[in-house]
mmCIF file of the N, C-alpha and C atoms, coordinates in Angstrom:
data_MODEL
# 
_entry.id   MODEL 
# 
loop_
_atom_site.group_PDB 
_atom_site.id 
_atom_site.type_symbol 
_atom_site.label_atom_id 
_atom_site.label_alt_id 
_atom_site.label_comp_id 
_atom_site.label_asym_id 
_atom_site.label_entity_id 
_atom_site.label_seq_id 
_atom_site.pdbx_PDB_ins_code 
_atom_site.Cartn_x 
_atom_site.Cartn_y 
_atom_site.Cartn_z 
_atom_site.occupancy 
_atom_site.B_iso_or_equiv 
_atom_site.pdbx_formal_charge 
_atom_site.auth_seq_id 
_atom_site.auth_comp_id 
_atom_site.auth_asym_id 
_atom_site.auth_atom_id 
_atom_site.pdbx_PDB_model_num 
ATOM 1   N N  . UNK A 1 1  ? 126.753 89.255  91.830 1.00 0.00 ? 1  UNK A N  1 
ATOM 2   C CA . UNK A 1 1  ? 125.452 88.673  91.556 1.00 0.00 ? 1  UNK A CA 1 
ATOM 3   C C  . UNK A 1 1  ? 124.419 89.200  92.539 1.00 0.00 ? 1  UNK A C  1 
ATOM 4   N N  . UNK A 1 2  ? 123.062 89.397  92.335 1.00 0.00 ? 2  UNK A N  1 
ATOM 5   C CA . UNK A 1 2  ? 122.017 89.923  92.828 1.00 0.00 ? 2  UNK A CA 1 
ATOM 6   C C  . UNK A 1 2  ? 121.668 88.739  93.378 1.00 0.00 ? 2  UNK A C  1 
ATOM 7   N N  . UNK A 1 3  ? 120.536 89.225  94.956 1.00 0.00 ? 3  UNK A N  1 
ATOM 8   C CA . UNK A 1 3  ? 120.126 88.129  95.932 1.00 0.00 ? 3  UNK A CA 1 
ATOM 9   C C  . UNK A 1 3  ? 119.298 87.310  95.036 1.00 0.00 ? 3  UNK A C  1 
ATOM 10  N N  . UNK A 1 4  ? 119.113 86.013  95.557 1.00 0.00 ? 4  UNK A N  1 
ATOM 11  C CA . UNK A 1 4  ? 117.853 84.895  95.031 1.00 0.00 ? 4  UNK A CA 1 
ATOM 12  C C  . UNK A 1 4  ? 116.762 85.267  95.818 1.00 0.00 ? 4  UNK A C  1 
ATOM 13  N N  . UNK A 1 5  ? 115.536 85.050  95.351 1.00 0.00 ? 5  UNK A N  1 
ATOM 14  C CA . UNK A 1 5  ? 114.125 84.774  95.617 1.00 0.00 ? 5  UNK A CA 1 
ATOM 15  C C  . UNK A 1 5  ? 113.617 83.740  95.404 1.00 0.00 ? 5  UNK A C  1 
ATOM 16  N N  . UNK A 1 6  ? 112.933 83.072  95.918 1.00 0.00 ? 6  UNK A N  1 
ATOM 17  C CA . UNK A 1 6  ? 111.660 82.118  95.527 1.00 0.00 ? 6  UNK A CA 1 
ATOM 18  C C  . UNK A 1 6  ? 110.371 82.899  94.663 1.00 0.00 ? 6  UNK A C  1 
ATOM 19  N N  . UNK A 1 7  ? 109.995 82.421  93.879 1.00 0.00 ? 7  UNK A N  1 
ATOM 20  C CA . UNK A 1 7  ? 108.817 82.662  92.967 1.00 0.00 ? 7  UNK A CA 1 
ATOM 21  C C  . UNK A 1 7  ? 107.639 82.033  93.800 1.00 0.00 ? 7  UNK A C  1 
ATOM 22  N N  . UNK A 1 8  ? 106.678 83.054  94.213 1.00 0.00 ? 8  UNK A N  1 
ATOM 23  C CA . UNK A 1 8  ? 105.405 81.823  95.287 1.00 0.00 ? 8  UNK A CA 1 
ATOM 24  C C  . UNK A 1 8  ? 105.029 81.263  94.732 1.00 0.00 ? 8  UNK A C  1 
ATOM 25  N N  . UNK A 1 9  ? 104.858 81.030  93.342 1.00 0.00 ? 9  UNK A N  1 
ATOM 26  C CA . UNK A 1 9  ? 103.696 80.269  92.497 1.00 0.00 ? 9  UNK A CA 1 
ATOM 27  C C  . UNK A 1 9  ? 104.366 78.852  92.163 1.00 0.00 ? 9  UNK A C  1 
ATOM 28  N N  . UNK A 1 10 ? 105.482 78.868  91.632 1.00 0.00 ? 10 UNK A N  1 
ATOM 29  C CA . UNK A 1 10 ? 106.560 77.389  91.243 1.00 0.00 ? 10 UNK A CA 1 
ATOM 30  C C  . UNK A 1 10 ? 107.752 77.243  92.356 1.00 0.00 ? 10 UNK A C  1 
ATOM 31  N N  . UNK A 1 11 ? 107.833 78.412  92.941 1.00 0.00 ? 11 UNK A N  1 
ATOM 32  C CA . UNK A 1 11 ? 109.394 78.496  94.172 1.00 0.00 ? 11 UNK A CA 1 
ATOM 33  C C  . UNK A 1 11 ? 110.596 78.449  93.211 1.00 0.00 ? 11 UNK A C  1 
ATOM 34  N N  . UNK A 1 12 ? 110.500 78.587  91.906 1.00 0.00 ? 12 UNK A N  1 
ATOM 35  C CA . UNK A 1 12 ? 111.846 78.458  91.392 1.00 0.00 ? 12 UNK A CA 1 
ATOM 36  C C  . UNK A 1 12 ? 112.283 79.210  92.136 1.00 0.00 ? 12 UNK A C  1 
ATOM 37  N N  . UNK A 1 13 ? 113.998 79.661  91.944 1.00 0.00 ? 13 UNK A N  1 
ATOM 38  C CA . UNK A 1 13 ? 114.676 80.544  92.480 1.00 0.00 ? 13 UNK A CA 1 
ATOM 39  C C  . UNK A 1 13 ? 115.024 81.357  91.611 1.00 0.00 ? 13 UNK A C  1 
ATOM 40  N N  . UNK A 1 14 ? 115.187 82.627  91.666 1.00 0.00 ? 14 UNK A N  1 
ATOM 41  C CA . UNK A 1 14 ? 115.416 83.602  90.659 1.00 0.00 ? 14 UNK A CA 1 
ATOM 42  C C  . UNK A 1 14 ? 116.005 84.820  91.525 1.00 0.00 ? 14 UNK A C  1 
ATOM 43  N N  . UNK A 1 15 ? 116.894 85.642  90.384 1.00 0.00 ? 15 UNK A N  1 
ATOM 44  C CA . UNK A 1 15 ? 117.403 86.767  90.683 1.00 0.00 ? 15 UNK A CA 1 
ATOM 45  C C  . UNK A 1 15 ? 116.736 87.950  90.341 1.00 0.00 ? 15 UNK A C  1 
ATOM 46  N N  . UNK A 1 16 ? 115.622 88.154  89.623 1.00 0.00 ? 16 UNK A N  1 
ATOM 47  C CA . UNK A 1 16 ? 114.968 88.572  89.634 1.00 0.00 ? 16 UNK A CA 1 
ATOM 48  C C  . UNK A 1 16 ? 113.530 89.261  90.505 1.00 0.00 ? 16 UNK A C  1 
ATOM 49  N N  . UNK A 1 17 ? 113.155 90.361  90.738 1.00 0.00 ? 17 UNK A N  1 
ATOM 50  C CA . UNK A 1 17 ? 112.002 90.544  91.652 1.00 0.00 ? 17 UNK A CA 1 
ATOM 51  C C  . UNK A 1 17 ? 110.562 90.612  91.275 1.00 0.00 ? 17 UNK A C  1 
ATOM 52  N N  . UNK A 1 18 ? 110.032 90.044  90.689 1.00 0.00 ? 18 UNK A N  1 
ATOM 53  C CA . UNK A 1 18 ? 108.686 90.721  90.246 1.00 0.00 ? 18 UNK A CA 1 
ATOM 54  C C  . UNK A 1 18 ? 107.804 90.800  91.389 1.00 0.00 ? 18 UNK A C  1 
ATOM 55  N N  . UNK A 1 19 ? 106.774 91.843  91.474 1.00 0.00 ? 19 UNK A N  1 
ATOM 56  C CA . UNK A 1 19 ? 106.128 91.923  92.593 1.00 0.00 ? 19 UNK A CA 1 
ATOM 57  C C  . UNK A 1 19 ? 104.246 92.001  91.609 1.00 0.00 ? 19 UNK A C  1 
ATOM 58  N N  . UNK A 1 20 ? 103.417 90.882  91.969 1.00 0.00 ? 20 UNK A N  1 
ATOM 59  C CA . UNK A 1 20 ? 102.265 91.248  91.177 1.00 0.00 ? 20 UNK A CA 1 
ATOM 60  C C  . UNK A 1 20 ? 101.279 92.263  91.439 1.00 0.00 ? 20 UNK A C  1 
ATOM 61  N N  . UNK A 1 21 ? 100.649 92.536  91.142 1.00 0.00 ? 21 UNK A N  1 
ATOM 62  C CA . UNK A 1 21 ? 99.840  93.256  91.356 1.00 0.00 ? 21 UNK A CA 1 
ATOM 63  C C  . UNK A 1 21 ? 98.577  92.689  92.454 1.00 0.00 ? 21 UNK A C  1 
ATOM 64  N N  . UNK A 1 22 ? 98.296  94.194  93.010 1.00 0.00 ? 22 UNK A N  1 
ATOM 65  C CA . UNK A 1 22 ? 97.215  94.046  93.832 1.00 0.00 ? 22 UNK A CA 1 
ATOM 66  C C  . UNK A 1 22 ? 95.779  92.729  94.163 1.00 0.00 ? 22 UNK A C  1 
ATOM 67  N N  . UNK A 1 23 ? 95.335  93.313  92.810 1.00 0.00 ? 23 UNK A N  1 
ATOM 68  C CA . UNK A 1 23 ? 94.308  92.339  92.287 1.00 0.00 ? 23 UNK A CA 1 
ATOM 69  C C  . UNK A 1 23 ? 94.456  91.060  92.127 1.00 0.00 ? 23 UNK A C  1 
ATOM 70  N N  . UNK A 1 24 ? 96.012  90.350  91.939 1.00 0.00 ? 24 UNK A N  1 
ATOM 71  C CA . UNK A 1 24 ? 96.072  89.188  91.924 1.00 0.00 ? 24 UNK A CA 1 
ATOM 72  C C  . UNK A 1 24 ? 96.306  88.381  93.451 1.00 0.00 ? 24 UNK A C  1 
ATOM 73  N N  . UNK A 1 25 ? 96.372  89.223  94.499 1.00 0.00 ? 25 UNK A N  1 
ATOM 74  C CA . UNK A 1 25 ? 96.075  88.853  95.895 1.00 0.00 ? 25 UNK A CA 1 
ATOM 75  C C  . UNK A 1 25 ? 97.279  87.543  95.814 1.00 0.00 ? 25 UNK A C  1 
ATOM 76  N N  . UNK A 1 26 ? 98.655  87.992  95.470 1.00 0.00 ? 26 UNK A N  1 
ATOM 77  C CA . UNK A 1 26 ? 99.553  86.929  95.673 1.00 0.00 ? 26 UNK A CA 1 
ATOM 78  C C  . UNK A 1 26 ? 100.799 87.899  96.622 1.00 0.00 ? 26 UNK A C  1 
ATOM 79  N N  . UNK A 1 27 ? 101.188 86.620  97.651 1.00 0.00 ? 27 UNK A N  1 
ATOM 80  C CA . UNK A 1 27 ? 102.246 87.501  98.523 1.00 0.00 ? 27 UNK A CA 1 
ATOM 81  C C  . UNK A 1 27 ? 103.489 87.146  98.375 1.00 0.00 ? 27 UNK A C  1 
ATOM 82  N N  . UNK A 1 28 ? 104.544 88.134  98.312 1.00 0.00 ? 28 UNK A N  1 
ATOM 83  C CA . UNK A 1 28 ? 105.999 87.893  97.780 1.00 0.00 ? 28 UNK A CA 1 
ATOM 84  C C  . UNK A 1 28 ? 106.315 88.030  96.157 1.00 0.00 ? 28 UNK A C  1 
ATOM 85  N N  . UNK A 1 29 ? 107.613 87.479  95.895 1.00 0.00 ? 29 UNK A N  1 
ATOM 86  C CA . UNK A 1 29 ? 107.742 88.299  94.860 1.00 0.00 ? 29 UNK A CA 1 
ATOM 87  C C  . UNK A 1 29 ? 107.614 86.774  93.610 1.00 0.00 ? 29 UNK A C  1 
ATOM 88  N N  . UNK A 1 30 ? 107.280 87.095  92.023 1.00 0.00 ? 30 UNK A N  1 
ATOM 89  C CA . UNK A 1 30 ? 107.759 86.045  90.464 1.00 0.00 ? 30 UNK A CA 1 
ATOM 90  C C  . UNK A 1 30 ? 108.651 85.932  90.276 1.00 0.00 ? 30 UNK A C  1 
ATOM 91  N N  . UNK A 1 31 ? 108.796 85.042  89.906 1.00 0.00 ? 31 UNK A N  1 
ATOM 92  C CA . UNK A 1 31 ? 109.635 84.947  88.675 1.00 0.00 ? 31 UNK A CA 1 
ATOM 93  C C  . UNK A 1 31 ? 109.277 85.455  87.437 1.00 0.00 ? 31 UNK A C  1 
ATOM 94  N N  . UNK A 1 32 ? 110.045 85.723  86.474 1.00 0.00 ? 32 UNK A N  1 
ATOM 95  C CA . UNK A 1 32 ? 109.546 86.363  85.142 1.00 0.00 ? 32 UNK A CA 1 
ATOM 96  C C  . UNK A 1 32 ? 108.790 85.797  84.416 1.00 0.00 ? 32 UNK A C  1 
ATOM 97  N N  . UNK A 1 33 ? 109.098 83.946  84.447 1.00 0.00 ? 33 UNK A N  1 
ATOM 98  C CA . UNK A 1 33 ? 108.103 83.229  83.593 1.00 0.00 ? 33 UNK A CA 1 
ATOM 99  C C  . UNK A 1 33 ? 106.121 83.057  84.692 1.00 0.00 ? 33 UNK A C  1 
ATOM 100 N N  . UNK A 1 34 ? 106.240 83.164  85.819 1.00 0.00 ? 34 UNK A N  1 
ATOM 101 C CA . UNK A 1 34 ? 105.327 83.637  86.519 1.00 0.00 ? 34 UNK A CA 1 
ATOM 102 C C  . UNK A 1 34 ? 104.827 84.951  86.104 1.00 0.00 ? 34 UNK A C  1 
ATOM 103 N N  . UNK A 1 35 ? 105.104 85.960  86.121 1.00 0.00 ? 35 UNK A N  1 
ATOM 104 C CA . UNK A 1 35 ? 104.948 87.331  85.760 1.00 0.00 ? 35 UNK A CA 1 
ATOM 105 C C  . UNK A 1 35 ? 104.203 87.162  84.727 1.00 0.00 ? 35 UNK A C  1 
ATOM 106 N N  . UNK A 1 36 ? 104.856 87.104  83.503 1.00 0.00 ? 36 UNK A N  1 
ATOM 107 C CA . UNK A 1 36 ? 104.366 87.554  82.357 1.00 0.00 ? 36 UNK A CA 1 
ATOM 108 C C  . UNK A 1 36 ? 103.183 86.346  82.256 1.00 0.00 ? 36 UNK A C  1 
ATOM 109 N N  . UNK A 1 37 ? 102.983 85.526  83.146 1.00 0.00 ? 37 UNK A N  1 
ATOM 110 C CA . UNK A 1 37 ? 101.592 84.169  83.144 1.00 0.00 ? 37 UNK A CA 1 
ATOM 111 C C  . UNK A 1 37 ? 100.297 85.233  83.712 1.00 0.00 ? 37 UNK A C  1 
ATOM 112 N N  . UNK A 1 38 ? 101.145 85.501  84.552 1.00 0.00 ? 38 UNK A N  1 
ATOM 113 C CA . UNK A 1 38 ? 99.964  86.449  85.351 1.00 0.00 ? 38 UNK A CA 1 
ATOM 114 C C  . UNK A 1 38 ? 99.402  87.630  84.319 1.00 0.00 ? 38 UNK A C  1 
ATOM 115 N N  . UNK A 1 39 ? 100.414 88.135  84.047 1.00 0.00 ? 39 UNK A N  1 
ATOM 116 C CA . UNK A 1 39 ? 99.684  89.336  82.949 1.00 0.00 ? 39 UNK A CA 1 
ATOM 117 C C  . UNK A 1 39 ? 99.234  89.134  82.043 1.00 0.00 ? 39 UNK A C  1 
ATOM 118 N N  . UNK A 1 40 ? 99.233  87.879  80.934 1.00 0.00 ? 40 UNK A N  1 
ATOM 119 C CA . UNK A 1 40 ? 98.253  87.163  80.270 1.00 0.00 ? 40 UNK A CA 1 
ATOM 120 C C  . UNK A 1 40 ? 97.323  87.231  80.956 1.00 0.00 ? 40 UNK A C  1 
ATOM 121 N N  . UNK A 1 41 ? 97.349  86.594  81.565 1.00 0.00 ? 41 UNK A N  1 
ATOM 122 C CA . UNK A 1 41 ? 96.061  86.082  82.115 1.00 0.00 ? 41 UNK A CA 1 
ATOM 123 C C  . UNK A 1 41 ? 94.585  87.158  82.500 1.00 0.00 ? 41 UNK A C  1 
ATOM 124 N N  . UNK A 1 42 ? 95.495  88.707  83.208 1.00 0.00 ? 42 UNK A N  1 
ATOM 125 C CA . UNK A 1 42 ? 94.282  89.495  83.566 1.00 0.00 ? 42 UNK A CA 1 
ATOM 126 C C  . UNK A 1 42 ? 94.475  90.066  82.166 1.00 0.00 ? 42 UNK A C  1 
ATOM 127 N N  . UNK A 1 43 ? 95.495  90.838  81.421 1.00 0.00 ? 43 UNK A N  1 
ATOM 128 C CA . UNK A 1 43 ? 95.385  91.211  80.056 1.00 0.00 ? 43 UNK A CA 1 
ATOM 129 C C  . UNK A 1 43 ? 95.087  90.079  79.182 1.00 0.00 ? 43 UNK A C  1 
ATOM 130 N N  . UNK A 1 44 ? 94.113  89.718  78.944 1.00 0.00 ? 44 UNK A N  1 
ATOM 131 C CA . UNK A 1 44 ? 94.284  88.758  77.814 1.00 0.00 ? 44 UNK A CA 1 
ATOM 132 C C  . UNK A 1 44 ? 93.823  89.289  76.182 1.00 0.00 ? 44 UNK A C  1 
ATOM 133 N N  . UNK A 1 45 ? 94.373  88.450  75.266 1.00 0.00 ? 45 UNK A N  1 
ATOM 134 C CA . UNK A 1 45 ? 94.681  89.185  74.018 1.00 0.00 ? 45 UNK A CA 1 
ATOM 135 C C  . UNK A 1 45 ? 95.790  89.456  73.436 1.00 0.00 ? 45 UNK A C  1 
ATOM 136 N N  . UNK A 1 46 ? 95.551  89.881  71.877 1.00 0.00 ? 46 UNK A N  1 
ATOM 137 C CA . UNK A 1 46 ? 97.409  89.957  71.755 1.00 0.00 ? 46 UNK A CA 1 
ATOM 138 C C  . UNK A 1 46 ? 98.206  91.438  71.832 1.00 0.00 ? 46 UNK A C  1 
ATOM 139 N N  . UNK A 1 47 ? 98.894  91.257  72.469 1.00 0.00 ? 47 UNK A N  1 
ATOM 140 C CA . UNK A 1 47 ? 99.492  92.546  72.377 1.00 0.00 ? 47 UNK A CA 1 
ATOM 141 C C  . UNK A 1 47 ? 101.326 92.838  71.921 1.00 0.00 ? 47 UNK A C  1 
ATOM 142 N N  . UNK A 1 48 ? 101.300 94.137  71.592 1.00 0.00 ? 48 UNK A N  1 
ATOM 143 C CA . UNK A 1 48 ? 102.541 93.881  70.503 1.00 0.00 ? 48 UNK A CA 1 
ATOM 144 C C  . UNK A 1 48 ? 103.336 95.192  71.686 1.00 0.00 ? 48 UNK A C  1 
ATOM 145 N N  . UNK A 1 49 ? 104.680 94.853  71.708 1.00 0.00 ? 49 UNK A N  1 
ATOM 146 C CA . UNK A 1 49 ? 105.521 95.324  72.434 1.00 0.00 ? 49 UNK A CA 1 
ATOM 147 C C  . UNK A 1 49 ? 106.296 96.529  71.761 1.00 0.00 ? 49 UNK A C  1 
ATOM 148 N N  . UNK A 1 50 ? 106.310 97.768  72.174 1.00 0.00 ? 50 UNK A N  1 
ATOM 149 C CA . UNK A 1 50 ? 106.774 98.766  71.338 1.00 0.00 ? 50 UNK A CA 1 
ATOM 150 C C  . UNK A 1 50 ? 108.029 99.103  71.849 1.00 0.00 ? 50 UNK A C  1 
ATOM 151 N N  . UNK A 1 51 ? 109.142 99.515  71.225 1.00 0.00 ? 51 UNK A N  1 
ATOM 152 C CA . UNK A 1 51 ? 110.151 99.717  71.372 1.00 0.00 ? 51 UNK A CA 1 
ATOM 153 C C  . UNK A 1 51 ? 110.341 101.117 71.354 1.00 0.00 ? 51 UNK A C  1 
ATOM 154 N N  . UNK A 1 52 ? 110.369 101.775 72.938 1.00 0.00 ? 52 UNK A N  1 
ATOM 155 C CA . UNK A 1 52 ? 110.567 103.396 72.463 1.00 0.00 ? 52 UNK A CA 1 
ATOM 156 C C  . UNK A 1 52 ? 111.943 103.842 72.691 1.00 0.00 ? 52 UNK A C  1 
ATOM 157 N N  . UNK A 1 53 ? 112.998 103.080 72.209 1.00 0.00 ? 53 UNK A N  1 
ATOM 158 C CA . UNK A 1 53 ? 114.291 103.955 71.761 1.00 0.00 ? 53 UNK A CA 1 
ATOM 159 C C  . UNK A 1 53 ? 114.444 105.087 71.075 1.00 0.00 ? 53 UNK A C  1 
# 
C-alpha cells in the first residue's frame, strides 16, 4: 500500500497525491474529491473527457 496524506482542504486521508495548482495558492497535497472541486471551479463549464486509447 502507498503512504497516506491529509487533503488541506477536508484532511481526509488519502493515498493519493494531488498537488494544486499555483494559482490556487493552497499548500500540500488533495484528495481527488478536493481536486477535481478545485478544477471546476477555475475551469468552469462542461467538459467531456476523451479517451485516447
Amino acid at each position: 500500500m502507498g503512504s497516506k496524506h491529509k487533503c488541506s482542504i477536508c484532511n481526509k486521508e488519502t493515498s493519493n497525491e494531488f498537488f494544486g495548482m499555483k494559482e490556487w495558492a493552497i499548500e500540500g497535497t488533495l484528495c481527488t474529491d478536493c481536486y477535481a472541486k478545485k478544477l471546476g471551479e477555475f475551469y468552469p463549464g462542461e467538459h467531456v473527457r476523451v479517451n485516447k486509447d
